[in-house]
GUTIMAR-281658 format. One record per residue: residue in three letters; y, x, z of N, C-alpha, C, O, CB in turn. Coordinates in steps of 0.05 Angstrom, whole numbers, plus 32768, in hexadecimal, padded with zeros to 4 digits. Glycine has a CB too. Example, Ala and Ser with C-alpha at 12.3 -4.5 7.8 and 13.67 -1.06 7.14 Angstrom:
ALA7F8E8108809C7FA680F6809C7FBE8108809C7FBE811D80A97FA780E280B5/SER7FD38101808E7FEB8111808F80018102809D8017810C80A17FF4811A8072/
//
This chain:
UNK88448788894A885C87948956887387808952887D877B893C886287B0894A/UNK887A8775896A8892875F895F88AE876C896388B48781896F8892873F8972/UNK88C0875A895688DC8762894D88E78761896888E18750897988ED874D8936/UNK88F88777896C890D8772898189248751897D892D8749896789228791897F/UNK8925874A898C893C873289888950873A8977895087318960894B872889A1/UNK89628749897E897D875789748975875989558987874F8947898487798983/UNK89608762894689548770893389488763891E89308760891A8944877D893C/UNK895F875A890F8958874C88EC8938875988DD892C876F88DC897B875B88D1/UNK8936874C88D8891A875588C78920876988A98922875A88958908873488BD/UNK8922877C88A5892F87878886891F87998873892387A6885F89498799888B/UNK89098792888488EA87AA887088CF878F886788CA8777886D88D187CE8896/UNK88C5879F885988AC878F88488898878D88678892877B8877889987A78825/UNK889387A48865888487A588868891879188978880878888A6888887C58898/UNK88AA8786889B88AE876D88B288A1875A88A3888F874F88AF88D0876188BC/UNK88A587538888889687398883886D8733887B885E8720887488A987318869/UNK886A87508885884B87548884884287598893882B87618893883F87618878/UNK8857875588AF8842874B88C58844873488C68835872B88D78843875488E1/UNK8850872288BB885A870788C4884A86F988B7884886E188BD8876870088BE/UNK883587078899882086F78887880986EE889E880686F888B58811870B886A/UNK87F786D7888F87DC86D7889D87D286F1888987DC86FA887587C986B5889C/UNK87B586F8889887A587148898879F870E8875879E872188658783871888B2/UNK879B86F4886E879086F08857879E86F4883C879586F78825878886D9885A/UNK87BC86F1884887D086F7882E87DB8721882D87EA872C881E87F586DD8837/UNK87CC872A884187DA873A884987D4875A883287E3876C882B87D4873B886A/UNK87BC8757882C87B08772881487C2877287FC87CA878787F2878C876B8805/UNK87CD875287EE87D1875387D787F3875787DA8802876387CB87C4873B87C9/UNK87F9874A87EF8811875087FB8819877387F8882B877A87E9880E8745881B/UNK880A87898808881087A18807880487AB87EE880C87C187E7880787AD881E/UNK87F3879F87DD87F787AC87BE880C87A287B0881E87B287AB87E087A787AA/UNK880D879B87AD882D879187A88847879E87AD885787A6879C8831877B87B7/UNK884A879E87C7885B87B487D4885687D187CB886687E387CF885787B487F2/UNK884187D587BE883787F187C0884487F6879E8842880D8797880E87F487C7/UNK885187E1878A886D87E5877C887D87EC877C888887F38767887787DD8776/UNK888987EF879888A78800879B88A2881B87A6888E881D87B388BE87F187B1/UNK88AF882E87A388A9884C87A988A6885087C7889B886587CE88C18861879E/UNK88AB884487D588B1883D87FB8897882A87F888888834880988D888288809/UNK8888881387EC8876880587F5888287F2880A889687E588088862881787FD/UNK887187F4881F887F87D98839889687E8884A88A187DF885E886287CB8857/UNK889C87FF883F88B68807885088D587FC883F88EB87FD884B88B5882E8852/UNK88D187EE881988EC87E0881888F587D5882588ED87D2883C88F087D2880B/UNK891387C68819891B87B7882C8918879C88168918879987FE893B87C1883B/UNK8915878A882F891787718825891F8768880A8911876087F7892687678833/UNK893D876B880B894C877087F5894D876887DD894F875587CD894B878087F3/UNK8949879287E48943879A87D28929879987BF892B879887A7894787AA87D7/UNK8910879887CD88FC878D87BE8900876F87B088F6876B879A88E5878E87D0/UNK890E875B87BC8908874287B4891A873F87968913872E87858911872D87CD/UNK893387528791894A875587848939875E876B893E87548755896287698791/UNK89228774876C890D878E875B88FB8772874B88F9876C873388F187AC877A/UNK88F18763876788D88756875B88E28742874888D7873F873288C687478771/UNK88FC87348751890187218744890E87288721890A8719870E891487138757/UNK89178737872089138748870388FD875086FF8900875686E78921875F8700/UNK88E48755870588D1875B86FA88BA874386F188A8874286E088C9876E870B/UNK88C5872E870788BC871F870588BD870786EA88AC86FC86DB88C1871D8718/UNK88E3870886EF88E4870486CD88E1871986AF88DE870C869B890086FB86C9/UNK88E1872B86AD88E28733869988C8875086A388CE876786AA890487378690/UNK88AB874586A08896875686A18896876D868F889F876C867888808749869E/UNK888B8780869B8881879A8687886D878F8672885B8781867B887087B5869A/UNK886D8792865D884B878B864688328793865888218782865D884787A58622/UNK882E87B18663882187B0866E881087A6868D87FD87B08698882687BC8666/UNK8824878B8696881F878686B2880E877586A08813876E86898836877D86CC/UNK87F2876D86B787DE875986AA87E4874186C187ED874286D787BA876586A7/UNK87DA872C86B187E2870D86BB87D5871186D587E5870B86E687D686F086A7/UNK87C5871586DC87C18719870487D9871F871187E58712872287AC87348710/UNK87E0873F870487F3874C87128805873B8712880A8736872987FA87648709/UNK8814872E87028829871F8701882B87048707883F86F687048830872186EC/UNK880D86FA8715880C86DF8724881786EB873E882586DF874F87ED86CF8726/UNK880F8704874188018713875E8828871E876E8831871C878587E2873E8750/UNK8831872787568850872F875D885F87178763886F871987768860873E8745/UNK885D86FA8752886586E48754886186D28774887286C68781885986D9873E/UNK884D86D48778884286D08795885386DB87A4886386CF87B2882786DC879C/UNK8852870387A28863871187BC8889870387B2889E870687BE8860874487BA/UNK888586F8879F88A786EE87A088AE86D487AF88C386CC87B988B486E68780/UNK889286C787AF889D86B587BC889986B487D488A686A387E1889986A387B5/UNK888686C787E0888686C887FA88A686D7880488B986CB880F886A86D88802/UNK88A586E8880088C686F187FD88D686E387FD88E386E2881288CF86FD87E9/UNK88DF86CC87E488F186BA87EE88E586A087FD88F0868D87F2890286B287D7/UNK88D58698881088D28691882488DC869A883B88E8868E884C88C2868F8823/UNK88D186B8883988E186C1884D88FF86C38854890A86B9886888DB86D4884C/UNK890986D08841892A86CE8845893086BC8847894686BB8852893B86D68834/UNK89228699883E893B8687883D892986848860893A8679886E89408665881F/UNK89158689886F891386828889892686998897892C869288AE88F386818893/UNK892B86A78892893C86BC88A2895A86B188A7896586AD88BC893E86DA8891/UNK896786AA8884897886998883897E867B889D8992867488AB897186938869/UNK8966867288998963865B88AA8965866088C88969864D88D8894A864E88A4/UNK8963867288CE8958868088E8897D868B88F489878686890A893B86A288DE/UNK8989869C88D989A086A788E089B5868A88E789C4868788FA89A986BC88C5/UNK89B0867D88D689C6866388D789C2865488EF89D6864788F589C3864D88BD/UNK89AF865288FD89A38650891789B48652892B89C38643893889928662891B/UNK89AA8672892B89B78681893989D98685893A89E4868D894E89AB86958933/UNK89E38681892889FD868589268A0F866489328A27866289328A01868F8901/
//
């Protein structure tokens, strides 16, 4: 389902259609951390992860926390291409 033109990207779901199929399972477990899942916003998840990212629970195990590290950086790939995209445009 593609974006209307007019229509900034601002949910987890815009940037998981935008994965290849292969990044896309660990991507939505991942997402499946915030109480909304792929309905956050951008954001706000990237603002959540990146504190979690630094300062882990004892109980997250080193997968999980390669696995959250990954969805951060796909995340900030994204925003700084959106970024790139807005400055573009402007």
């Amino acid at each position: 389902m593609p974006l209307l033109a007019d229509t900034a990207p601002s949910f987890l779901s815009d940037v998981y259609r935008t994965l290849p199929q292969e990044s896309r399972a660990e991507f939505r477990q991942v997402a499946g951390d915030f109480a909304c899942g792929l309905n956050a916003t951008i954001e706000g998840a990237h603002r959540a992860m990146k504190r979690w990212v630094a300062s882990p629970p004892s109980w997250i195990g080193e997968r999980r926390q390669q696995a959250r590290k990954r969805f951060l950086a796909t995340l900030d790939a994204f925003i700084e291409q959106m970024e790139a995209t807005n400055s573009i445009a402007a």
